[in-house]
N, C-alpha and C positions, 0 to 999 in steps of 0.2 A: 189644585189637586188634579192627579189625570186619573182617566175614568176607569182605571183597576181600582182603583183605591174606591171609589164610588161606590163601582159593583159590588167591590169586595167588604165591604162594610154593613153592607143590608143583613148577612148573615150572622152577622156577631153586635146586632143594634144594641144589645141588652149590656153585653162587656164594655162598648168602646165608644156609651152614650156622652161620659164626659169630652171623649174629642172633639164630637160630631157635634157639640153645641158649642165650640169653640168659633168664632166669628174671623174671616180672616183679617191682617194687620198689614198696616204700609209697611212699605219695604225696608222702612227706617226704625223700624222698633225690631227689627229681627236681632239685632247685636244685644239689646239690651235684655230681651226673653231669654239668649244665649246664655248668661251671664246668671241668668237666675237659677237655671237648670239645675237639678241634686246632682252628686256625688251618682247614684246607682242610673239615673237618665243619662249622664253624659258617657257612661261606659259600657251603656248598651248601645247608644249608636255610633261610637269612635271607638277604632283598635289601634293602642296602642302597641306600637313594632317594635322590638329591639336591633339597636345598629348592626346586630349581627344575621336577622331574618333577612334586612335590608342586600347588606353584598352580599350574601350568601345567594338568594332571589338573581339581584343582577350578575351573579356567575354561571347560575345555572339557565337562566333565559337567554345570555351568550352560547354558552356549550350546545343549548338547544337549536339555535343559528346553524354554527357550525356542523353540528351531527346531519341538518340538512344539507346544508352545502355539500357535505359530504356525497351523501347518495347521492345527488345529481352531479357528481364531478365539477363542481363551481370552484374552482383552486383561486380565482380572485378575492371570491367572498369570502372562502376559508383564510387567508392569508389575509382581509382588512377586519374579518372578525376577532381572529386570534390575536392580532393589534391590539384590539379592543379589549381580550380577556387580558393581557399581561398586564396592562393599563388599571386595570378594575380590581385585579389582585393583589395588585402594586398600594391601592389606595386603601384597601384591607386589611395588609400588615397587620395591622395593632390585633384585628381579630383572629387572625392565625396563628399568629403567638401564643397569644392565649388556648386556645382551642385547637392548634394543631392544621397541619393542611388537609382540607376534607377530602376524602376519599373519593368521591365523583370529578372533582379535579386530575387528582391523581390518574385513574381511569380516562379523562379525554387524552391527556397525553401521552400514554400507553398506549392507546389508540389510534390517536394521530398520525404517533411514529409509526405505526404499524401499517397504516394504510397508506401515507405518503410512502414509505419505502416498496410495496405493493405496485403501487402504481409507477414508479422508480422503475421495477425492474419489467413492467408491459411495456416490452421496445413498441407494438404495434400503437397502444394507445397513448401513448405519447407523438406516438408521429401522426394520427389524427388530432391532435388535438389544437388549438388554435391559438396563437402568437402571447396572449395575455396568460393564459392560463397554465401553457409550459413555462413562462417566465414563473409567473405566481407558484406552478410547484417547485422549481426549482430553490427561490427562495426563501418559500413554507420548510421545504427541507433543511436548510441550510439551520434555517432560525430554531427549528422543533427539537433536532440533535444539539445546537449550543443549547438549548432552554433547559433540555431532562436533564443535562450533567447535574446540575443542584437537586436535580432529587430519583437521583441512581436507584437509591434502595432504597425508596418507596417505591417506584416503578416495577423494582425488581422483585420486591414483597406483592405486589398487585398481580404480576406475570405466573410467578408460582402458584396462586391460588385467587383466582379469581370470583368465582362464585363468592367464596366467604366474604370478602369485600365488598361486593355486591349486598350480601343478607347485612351486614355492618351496619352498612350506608343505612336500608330503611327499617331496623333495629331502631337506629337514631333517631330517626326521622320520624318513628311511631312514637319512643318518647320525649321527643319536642313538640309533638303533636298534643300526647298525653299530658304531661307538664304545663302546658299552657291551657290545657280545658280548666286545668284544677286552680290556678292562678286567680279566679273570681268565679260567683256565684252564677252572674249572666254572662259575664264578658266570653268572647269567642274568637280562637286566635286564626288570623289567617289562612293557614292549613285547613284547620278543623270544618273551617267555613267553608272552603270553596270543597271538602270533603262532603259535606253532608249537601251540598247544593245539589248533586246527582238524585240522592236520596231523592229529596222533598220535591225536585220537578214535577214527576209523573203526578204528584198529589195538588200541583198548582196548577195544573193543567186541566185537573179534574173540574176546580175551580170554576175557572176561565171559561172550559163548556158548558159547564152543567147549569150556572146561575144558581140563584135564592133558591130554587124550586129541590135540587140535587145537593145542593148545601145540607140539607136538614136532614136528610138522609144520611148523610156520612156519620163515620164513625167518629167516638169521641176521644180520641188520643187525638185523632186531625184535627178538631176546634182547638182542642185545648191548646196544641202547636200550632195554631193560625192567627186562636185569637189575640195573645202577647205581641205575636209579630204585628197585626193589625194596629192595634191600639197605640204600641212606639209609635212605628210607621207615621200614624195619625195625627199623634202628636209631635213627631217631628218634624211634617210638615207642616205644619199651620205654624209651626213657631220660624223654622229654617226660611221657608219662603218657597218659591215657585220651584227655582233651579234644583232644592238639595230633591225634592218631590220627585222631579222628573231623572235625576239619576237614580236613585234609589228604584223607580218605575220601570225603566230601561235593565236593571239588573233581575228584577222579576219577571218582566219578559222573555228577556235572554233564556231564563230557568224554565219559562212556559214551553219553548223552541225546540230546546233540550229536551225536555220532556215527552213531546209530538215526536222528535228524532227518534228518542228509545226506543217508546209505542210503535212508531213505524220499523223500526231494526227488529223489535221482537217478533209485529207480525209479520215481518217477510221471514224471520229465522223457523216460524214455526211453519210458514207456506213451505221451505225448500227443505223440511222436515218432512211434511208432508208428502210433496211430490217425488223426493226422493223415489222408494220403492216403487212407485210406477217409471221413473228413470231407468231403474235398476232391470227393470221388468222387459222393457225395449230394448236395452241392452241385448239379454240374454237371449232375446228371441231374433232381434235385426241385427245385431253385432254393434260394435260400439264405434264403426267407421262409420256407420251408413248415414249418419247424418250430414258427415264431410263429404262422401261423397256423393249425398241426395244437394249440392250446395253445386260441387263445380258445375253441372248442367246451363244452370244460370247466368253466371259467369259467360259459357262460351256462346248461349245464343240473345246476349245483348247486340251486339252487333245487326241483328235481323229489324231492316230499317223498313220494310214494305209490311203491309197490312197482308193477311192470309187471303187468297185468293187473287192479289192482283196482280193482271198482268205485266210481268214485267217487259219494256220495251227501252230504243235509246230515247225517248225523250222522258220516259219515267225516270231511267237514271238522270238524264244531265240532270235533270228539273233533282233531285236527291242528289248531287254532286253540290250543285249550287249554294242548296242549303244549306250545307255542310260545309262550303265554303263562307256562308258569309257569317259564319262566326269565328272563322278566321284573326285573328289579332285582336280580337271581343277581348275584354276585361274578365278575368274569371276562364274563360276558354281553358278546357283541360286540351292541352298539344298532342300527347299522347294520344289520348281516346278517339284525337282527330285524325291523326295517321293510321289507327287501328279499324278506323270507320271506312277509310280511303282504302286501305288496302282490303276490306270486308266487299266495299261498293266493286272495286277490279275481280274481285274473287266470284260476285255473282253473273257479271257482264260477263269472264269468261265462261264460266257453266250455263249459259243460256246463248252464247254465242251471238253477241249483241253485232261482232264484228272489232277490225284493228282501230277505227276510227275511235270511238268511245274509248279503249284502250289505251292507245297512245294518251290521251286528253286525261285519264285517270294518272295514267305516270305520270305525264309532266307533272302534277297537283300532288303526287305525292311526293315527289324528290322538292318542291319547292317547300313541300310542308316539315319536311325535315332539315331544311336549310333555318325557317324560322322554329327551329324547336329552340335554339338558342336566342332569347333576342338580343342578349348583348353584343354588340359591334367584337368586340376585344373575345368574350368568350368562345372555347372550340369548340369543337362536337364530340360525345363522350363514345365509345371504341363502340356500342351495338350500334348506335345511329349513323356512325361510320361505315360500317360494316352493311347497313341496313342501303346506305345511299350507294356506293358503290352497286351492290346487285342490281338494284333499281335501275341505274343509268346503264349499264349492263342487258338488261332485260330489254329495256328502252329500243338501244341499237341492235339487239336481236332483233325486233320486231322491223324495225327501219330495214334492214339490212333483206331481211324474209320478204317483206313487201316493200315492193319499190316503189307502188305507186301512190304512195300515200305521200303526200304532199304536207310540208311542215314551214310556219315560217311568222315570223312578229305581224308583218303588215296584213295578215287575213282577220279580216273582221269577223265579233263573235256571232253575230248573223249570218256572215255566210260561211261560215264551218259546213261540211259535208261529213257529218258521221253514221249517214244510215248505207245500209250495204245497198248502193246502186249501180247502174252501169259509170257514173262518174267516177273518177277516184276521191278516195278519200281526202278532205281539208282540216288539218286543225292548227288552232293557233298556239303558238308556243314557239322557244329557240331553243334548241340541244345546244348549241355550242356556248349559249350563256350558263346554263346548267355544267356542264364540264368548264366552263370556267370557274366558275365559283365552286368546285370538286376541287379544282388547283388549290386555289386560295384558302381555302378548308385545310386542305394537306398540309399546306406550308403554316399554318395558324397551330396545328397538330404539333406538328417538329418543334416550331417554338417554345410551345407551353409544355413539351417534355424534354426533363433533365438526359443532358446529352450523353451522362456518363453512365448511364442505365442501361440494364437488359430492355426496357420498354422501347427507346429511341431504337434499341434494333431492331425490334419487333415493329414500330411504326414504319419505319423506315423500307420495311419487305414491301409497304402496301407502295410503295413508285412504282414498281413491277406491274401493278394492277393500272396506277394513274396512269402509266405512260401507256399500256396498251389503249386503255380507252382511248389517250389520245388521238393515238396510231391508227384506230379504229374511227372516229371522226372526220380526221384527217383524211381517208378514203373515199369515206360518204360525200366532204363537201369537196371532193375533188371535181364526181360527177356531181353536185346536186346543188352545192352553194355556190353564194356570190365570190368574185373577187378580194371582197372584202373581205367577207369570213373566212377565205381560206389564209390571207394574209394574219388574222385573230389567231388561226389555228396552228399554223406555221409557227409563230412566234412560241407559242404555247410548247412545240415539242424543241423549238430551238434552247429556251429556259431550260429545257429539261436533260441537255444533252451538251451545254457550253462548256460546264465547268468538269469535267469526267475526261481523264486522261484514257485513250484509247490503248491499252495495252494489247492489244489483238494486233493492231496494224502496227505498235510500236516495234514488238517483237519481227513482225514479216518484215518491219524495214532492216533489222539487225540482221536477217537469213536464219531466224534461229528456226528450227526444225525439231524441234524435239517434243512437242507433242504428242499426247495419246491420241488415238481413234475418239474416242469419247469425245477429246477434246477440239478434237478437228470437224468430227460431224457438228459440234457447237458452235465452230466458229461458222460454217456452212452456213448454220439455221438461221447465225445473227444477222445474215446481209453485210451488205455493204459497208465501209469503214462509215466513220461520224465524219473522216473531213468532208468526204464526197454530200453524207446527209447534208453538213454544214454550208456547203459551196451551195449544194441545190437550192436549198430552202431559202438561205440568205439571197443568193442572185433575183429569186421570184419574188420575195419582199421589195428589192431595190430597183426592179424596172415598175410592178404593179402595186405600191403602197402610193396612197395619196395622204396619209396623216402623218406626221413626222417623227412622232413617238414611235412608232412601230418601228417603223426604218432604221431611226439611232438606236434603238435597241437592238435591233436586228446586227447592226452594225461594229457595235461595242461587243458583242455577242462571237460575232464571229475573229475580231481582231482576237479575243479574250481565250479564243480554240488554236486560233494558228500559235498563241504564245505561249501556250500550254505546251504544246507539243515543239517547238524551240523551231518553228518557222520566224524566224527572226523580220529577214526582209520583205514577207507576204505582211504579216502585222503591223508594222511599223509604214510601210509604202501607205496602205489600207487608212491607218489614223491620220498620215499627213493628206490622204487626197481625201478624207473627208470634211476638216476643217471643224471637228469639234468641238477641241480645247477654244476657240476664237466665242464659242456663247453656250456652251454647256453650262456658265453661269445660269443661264435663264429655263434651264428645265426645272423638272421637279425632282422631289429631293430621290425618289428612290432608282431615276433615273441617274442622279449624281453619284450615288451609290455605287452604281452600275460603273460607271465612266471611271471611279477612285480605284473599284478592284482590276477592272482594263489595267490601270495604267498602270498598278504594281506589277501586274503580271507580266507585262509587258520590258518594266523593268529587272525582272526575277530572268526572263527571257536572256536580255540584252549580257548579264550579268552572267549565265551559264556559256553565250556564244566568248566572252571573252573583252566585249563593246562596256570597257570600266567608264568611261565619260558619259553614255547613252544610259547605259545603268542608272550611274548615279543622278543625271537629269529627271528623268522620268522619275524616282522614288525621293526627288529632294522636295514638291510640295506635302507631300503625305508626311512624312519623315520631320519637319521641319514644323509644324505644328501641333507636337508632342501630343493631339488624340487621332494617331492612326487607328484605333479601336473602334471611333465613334465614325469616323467618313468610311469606313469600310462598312460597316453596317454590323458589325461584331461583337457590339456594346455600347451603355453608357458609363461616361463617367459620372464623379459626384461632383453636381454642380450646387450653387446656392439658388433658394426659390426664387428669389428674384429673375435668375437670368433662366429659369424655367420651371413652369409651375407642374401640378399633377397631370392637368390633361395634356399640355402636349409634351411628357411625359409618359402617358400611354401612348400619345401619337408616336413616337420614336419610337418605341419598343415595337410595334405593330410594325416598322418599318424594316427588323433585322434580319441578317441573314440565318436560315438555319443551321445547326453548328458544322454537318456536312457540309458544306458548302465554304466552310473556313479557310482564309489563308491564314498561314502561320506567323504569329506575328513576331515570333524571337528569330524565326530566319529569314523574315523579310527586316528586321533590323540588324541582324547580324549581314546580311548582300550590302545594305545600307553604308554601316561602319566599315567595312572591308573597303568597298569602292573607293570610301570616303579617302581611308589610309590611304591608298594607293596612287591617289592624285593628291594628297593633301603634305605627305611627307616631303617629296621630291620638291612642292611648290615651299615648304617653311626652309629646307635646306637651302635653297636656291635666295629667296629673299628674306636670312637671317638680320638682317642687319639694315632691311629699307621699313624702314618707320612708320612709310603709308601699307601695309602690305592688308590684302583683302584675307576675310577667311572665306573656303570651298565650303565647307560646313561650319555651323555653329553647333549642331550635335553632339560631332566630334571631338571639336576643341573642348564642349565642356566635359566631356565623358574624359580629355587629357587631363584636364583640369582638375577633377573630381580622383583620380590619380594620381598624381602630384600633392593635393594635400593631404594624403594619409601618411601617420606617422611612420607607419611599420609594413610594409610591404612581402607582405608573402606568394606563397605560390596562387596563379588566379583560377577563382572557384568557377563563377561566372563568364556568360559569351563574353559580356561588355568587360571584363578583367583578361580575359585573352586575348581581344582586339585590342587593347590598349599595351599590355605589353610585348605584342609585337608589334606594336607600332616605335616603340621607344628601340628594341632591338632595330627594326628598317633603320631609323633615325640614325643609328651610330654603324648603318654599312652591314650589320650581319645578318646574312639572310636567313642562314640557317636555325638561330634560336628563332627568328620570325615565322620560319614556314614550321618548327616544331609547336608552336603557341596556336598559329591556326589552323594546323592539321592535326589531331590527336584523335584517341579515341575518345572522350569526353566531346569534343566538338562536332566528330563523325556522328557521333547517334545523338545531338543537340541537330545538328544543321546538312551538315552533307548528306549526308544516309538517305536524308528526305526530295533528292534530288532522282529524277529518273534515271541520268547516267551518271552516275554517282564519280567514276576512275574517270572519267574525262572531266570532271568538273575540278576534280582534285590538281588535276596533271596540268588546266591551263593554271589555277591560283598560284602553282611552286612555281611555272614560266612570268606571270606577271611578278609575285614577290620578288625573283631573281634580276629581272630586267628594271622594276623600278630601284631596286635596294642601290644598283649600281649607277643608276643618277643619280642617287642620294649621296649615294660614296664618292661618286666625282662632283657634286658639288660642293659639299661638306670639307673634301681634305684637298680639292685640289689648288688652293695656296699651298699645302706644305709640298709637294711635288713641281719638280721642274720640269719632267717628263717622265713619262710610264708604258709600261709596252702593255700593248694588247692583250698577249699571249697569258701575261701575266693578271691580268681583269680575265681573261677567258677561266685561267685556272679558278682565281680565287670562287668566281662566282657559278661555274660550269655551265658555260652558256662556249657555245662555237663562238670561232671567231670570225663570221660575216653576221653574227648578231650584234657583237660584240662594237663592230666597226659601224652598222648601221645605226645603233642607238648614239653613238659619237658622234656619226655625222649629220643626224635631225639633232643633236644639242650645238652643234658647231654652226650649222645652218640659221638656227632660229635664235641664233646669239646668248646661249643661256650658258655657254661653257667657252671663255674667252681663250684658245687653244686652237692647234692646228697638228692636224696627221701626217707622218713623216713614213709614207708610203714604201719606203725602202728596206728599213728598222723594222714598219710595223710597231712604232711607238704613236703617244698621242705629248708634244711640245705646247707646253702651259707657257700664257704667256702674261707677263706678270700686270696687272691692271688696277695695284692697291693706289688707294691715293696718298700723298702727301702730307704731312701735316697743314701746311698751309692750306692747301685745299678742303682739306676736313673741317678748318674752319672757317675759311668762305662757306662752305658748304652752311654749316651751323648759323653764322650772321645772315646768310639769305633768308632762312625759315624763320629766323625770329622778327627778322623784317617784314617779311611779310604779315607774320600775325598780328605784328604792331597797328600796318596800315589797315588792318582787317576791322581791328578795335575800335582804331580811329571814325572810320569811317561808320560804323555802327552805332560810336556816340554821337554822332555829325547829324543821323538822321533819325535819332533819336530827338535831337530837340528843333529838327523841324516839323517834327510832329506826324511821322509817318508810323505807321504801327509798329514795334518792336524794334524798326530799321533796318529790316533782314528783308522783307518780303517788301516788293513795289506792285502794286495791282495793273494790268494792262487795260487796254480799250476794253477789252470784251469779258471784262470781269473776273477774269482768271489770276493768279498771281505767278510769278513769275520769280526765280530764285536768282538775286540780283549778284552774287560771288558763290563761286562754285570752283570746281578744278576740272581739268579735262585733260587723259592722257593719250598723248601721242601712239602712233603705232610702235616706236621704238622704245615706249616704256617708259620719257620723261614728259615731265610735267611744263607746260606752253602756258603764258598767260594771254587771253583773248581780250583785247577791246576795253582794259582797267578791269575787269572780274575777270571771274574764273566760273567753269561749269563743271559744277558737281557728279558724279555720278555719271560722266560719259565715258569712263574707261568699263562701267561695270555694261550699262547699257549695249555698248560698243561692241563687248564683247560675249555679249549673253549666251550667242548662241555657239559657242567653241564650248560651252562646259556647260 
């Protein structure tokens, strides 16, 4: 028995003496006392439920779930709850058939809808809201509108008058309540019980405090209702056993709890009863602000770190800096309160004029403090702490700039710092130009984590305006005042900032245009000097004075990356081959690689505007040719599988991207691509229709033909890649002019050209290349059916002069690719006929199959001597060595060497012609 039942039994000895001499029993005779029990004992301590208390119970302790989930916008738990209610109602059935669907049912769904579409139409709180939970409402919605169609009008009877629905509901509930009191003499239905449990607390609690002694005292309706309870109680335990005791204990407890709850709710309800009118009273007399504002005071002099009276001095502050630094990265450390402390601490040092030294040593400590207000690596800094750091470093270089003699630098030790105002100058340690570094890195961290297609990225994006002056501003100070080194750091710093930016100011004065305002001209005035001049300066001073070689190649890729912007073709290009990059650019790091991929496009985009289709297409065939130019640009990821890259260096990549300003465009670096491609690629399949070995220029290309070719139904093309292909198929068959309408249009003008700085000269050389290649194509393609052709007449058809005309004839006539000769008098071109034979044709055939025979042969030969595969022989020095191969001659056929052939030396051979 537990010790309520002890206590509570002294009071009622005379009632509930037969319990109390009841002796307790093993635990083994409790089944069989059970069993003996009356009729009226077994139905006072068991109630029995009907199946319908039961799911009606488990519907409304769901509803009750969900009504919370509700307020707190939980749309997960809402949506695995209401799982659960259609589930529960589902198993019901039988009893809502009978009885009907109850009306608090009815009611959550009427509700549900109501509040899910609610929240449906907060566009704001929806877009705060977090991945699980927009999904969740989304599909709460979905399900809540199928659900209510089955019960429309009830819904709709709910909607019209709700209150009555409402009074229904506990109408019912009162007589099921009622209904089940009158069901038995003692018996007491679940309702009724935990109804009257509120009641009778306050009176068991009375109990509990008061003992035997307060007992007797009480009135007698309370015995008379205690001691029945007592007496079951009593006797149920000692028959039940330990465990039925101790729940039965645990629920009159619970009541005692309850009860202490009330008692305490009523006396604080009658204390704020009480005090009211003296509330009221302050009010009327102090207004009913002054509390709020007897509060902010508080507030603004927590900051006050010195005790009243003391002197403050610099070694009082450092010794007050310190401390406050060394809870710095502490566990629990409020960051805020620590920057607010720091800039408290500079705010008293200057009103007692401590000096710049102390000063300077407060700034450095706060700009670093707001650097770790974030500690996550990947997280930015949010727009006030932005805003907060800028001024800082701002302030900073005011001060540097106002006094020159204050000396700043990593290697001074924090003992010999000089911060009090002497004839020395001031010492403190710290480095500004790490600090604006990591300003940089900040900025670019900013850009990233904002959607580029927003008003915000433009609003981020004004603050360069501010980055790049400080730079500007740095840049001065370490000119007199840093090392070599740092100015090299700082240099690079504003060359990043000014690579990728097209110069229209000098682009324009190279055109003679003149048309500017005054406005505009005292603007150009103010900006100085052009960016190539910046570019030439800065870069030159990196490349005589850098000793570490990252600076340098970047410095370097940097400025080839400005001359190709701006369509200095032969400065760019000279610049890359005398640096010797491409030969281990493997071996840098990746966001260096980065660097060197957008070079080389650029450089490509260049080559490709001067008119240089071979150079073009070189430079953009590694990018091009590994179908994620997205990802080596730094532009993006693709979706790969975890295996070949997990989450963290997942984050590492993404931390590696360019910001989206900084973008090259990647439909018109694939469309320079495809064009180039055409233009060497046509002329090359016209020419070697019919040789069997023939190499492809691009794989790109061919497949974008390809992918062409098997469409059923060919219509007019939507797409870049549907325009380059069919005017590739028009070049193919000699016309140029459906080819120059396919890639010139106004669809492809504002896709690609548009975006070109000289937009009409870029236009004007593509119709001269289509023109001049089309007509290789067309004298290679038809010239079997031609004995001879004039000139005059290739000049008209293709409108090209005729000493172009004659000169593309005589580099095909020269380089033997048009088996013809020019009849200088006529001014015709005499084809000279070079088909082969049938018997030749099949020499030809019985040579090739022969040889593949002996190829066979000899590969089952060394197959069963036991050589690996019989394709590869390994040499002395462990390498293997590719034992038949083919190798072509300068004049284009094929030589056998030594019994093999070598593979792969016509591509080799000639790598560097395309």
């Amino acid at each position: 028995m537990s010790r309520f039942f002890a206590t509570g039994s002294d009071s009622e000895s005379e009632e509930s003496s037969s319990a109390d001499e009841i002796t307790p029993k093993a635990p083994g005779t409790t089944f069989k006392q059970s069993l003996l029990l009356s009729d009226d004992e077994e139905d006072t301590k068991r109630v029995v439920r009907s199946a319908k208390d039961k799911r009606f119970e488990e519907l409304t302790n769901l509803i009750k779930t969900i009504r919370n989930a509700m307020k707190i916008r939980d749309m997960a738990k809402c949506l695995e709850e209401f799982e659960l209610l259609c589930r529960a109602f589902l198993k019901s059935k039988t009893i809502v058939d009978k009885e009907g669907v109850p009306s608090f049912y009815i009611r959550l769904l009427a509700d549900l809808e109501d509040y899910l579409n609610q929240l449906w139409e907060d566009k704001e709180g929806k877009r705060k809201m977090n991945k699980n939970n927009a999904k969740a409402l989304s599909t709460l919605r979905q399900k809540i509108r199928k659900y209510n169609r089955d019960y429309e009008t009830e819904i709709a009877a709910y909607k019209e008058n709700p209150q009555e629905s409402a009074d229904e509901e506990e109408e019912k509930e009162a007589g099921d309540s009622g209904s089940s009191d009158s069901d038995g003499e003692d018996g007491v239905s679940a309702k009724a019980f935990l109804k009257k449990k509120p009641e009778s607390a306050p009176e068991a609690s009375k109990f509990i405090k008061k003992g035997s002694g307060d007992e007797s005292s009480s009135s007698d309706d309370e015995d008379e209702d205690w001691s029945s309870d007592t007496v079951d109680s009593g006797s149920e335990s000692s028959d039940d056993g330990e465990g039925k005791s101790s729940s039965l204990a645990m629920v009159f407890l619970k009541k005692t709890h309850e009860g202490e709850k009330g008692e305490k709710k009523v006396g604080k309800r009658t204390k704020t009863k009480r005090e009211r009118p003296e509330e009221d009273i302050e009010e009327e007399v102090e207004g009913g602000w002054e509390k709020v504002k007897g509060g902010v005071p508080l507030v603004k002099e927590k900051p006050k770190m010195f005790a009243k009276g003391t002197e403050i001095n610099v070694p009082v502050v450092v010794k007050k800096l310190n401390e406050i630094l060394q809870a710095r990265g502490k566990k629990g450390t409020d960051r805020a309160a620590q920057i607010e402390l720091l800039h408290a601490l500079a705010a008293i040092a200057l009103e007692n004029n401590l000096g710049q030294g102390v000063l300077v040593k407060i700034k450095f400590n706060i700009i670093a403090s707001l650097y770790d207000y974030n500690p996550n690596l990947a997280a930015f800094m949010k727009p006030d702490m932005w805003k907060k750091c800028l001024e800082c470093i701002d302030e900073l270089l005011d001060i540097l700039f106002e006094f020159n003699s204050i000396f700043i630098g990593e290697n001074i030790a924090e003992d010999s710092e000089s911060l009090t105002a002497t004839e020395q100058p001031f010492r403190v340690r710290g480095c500004v130009l790490t600090l604006v570094e990591r300003m940089d890195e900040e900025f670019t961290k900013i850009m990233q984590n904002t959607d580029p297609h927003s008003q915000e990225y433009v609003d981020n994006l004004k603050d360069e305006g501010r980055v790049c002056n400080i730079v500007d501003r740095l840049l001065n100070y370490l000119e007199t005042k840093g090392s070599t080194e740092e100015v090299c750091r700082i240099y690079l710093r504003r060359i990043m900032h000014t690579y990728y930016k097209f110069d229209y100011k000098a682009h324009r004065r190279s055109l003679g245009l003149q048309k500017e305002t005054k406005s505009e001209q005292d603007q150009e005035e103010s900006e100085g000097e052009d960016s190539a001049v910046i570019m030439d300066r800065l870069c030159k001073f990196i490349y005589s004075k850098d000793r570490t070689d990252r600076i340098r190649t970047c410095a370097i890729l940097c400025h080839i990356y400005h001359h190709a912007l701006h369509s200095r073709w032969y400065q760019a290009r000279d610049l890359m081959l005398m640096s010797h990059l491409q030969d281990n650019i493997q071996h840098a790091d990746p966001p260096v690689q980065i660097l060197y991929n957008r070079t080389m496009v650029q450089l490509g985009i260049c080559a490709f505007r001067q008119g240089m289709i071979k150079d073009a297409h070189n430079a953009l065939l590694d990018i091009q040719s590994s179908g994620r130019a997205k990802e080596l640009l730094g532009q993006g990821l693709l979706m790969r599988n975890m295996q070949e890259r997990n989450a963290e260096q997942e984050k590492i990549e993404k931390r590696r991207q360019v910001p989206f300003h900084m973008h090259i465009n990647l439909e018109l670096l694939e469309c320079v691509y495809l064009v180039s491609a055409m233009l060497l690629e046509i002329p090359y399949m016209a020419a070697h229709e019919f040789d069997a070995r023939r190499r492809m220029i691009s794989k790109q290309f061919h497949h974008q033909l390809r992918v062409g070719e098997r469409q059923p139904l060919l219509g007019p093309p939507e797409s870049m890649r549907e325009h380059v292909v069919a005017a590739s198929k028009a070049m193919k068959m000699g016309d140029w002019r459906t080819c120059h309408s396919f890639i010139i249009n106004e669809k492809m003008n504002s896709k690609v050209w548009d975006l070109f700085p000289e937009t009409q000269r870029v236009r004007e050389m593509l119709v001269r290349k289509i023109q001049e290649e089309s007509l290789r194509t067309y004298l290679f393609t038809y010239s079997s059916v031609y004995d001879s052709i004039s000139m005059q007449t290739l000049s008209e058809m293709f409108e090209l002069d005729i000493p172009t005309v004659h000169s593309i004839i005589s580099k095909m006539i020269i380089n033997e690719e048009l088996m013809a000769s020019l009849d200088q008098p006529t001014q015709t071109v005499v084809m000279h006929r070079t088909e082969p034979t049938s018997l030749q044709n099949m020499a030809l055939q019985l040579a090739e199959k022969l040889g593949s025979l002996v190829e066979n042969n000899e590969r089952v030969f060394d197959l069963k001597q036991g050589v690996y595969g019989g394709y590869f022989n390994r040499d002395q020095k462990g390498g293997y060595q590719q034992k038949q191969s083919y190798q072509r001659d300068q004049k284009g056929s094929y030589q056998q060497n030594k019994g093999g052939y070598n593979r792969g030396g016509y591509r080799n051979q000639n790598q560097n012609n395309y």
